[in-house]
C-alpha positions as CSV (number, residue, x, y, z in Angstrom):
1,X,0.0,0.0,0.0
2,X,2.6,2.4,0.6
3,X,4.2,2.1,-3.0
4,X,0.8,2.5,-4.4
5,X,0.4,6.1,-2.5
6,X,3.9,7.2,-3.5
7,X,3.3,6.3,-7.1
8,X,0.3,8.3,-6.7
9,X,1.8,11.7,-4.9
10,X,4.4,11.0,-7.7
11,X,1.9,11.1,-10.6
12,X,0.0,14.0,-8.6
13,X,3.3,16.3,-8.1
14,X,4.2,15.4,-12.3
15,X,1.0,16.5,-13.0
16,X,0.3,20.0,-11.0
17,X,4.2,20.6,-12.5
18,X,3.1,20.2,-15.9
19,X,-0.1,22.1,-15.4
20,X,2.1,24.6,-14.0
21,X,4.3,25.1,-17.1
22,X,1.7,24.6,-19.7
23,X,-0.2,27.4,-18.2
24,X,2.9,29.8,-18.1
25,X,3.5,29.1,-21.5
26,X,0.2,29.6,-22.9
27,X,-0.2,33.1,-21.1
28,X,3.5,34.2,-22.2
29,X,2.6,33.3,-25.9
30,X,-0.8,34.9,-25.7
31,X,0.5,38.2,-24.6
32,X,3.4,37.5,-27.6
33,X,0.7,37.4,-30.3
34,X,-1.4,40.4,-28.2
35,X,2.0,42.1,-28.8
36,X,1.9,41.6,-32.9
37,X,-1.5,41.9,-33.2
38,X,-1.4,45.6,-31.9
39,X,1.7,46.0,-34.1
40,X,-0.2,44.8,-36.8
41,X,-3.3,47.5,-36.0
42,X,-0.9,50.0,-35.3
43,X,0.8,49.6,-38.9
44,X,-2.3,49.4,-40.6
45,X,-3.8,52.4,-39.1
46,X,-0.8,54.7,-40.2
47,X,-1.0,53.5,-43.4
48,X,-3.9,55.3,-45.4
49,X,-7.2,53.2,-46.6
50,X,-6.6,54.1,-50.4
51,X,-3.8,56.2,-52.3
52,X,-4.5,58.9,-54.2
53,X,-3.5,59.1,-57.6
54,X,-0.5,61.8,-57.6
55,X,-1.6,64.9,-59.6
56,X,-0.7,65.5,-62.7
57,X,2.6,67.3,-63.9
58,X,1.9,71.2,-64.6
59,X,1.9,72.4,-68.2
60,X,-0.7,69.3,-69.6
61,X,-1.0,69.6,-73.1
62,X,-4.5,70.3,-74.5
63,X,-4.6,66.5,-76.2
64,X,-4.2,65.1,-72.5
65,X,-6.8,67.6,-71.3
66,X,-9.3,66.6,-74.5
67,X,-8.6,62.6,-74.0
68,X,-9.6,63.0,-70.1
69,X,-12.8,65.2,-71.5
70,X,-13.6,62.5,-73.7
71,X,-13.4,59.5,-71.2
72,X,-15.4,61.8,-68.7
73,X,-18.0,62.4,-71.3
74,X,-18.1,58.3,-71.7
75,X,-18.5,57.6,-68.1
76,X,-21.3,60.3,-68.3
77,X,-23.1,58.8,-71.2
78,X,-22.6,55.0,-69.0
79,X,-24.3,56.6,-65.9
80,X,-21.2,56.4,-64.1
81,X,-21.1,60.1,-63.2
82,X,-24.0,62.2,-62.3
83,X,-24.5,65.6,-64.2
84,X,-22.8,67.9,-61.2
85,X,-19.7,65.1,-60.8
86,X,-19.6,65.4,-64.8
87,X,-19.3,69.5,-64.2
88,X,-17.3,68.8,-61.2
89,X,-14.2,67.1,-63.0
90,X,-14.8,68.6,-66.0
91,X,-13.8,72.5,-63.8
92,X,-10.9,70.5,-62.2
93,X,-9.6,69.6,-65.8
94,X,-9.7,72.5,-67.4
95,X,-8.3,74.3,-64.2
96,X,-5.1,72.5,-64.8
């Protein structure tokens, strides 16, 4: 009887030991992918949603100014672009 309750406390103490370390472990590599997660957010939120095209280089020639009027007029004709975003871009183009 006595070997029986020493290979019992024996099992007991390997257990609670393991349980010990498993549980350290899985806390200290939860907190490691907390850590990149909010890395990862913290990136993403510097970075803007969408780029911007960058604006065109000053002195367009008229041809580049017609070509744009032209696809603008398409998208128009598609229903793509309501009559005030037609006049809209159209201002902005011949601004340039």
């Amino acid at each position: 009887m006595p070997g029986l309750i020493r290979g019992v406390a024996r099992t007991a103490a390997i257990a609670g030991t393991a349980t010990a370390v498993s549980n350290r472990v899985s806390r200290r590599q939860a907190g490691r992918w907390a850590d990149q997660e909010e890395r990862q957010y913290q990136m993403a939120a510097a970075q803007p949603a969408y780029q911007t095209p960058p604006p065109p280089a000053p002195g367009t020639d008229m041809e580049s100014k017609i070509n744009q009027l032209k696809e603008l007029g398409a998208l128009k004709e598609q229903g793509v672009l309501t009559e005030a975003e037609f006049e809209a871009q159209k201002a902005r183009i011949l601004a340039q």
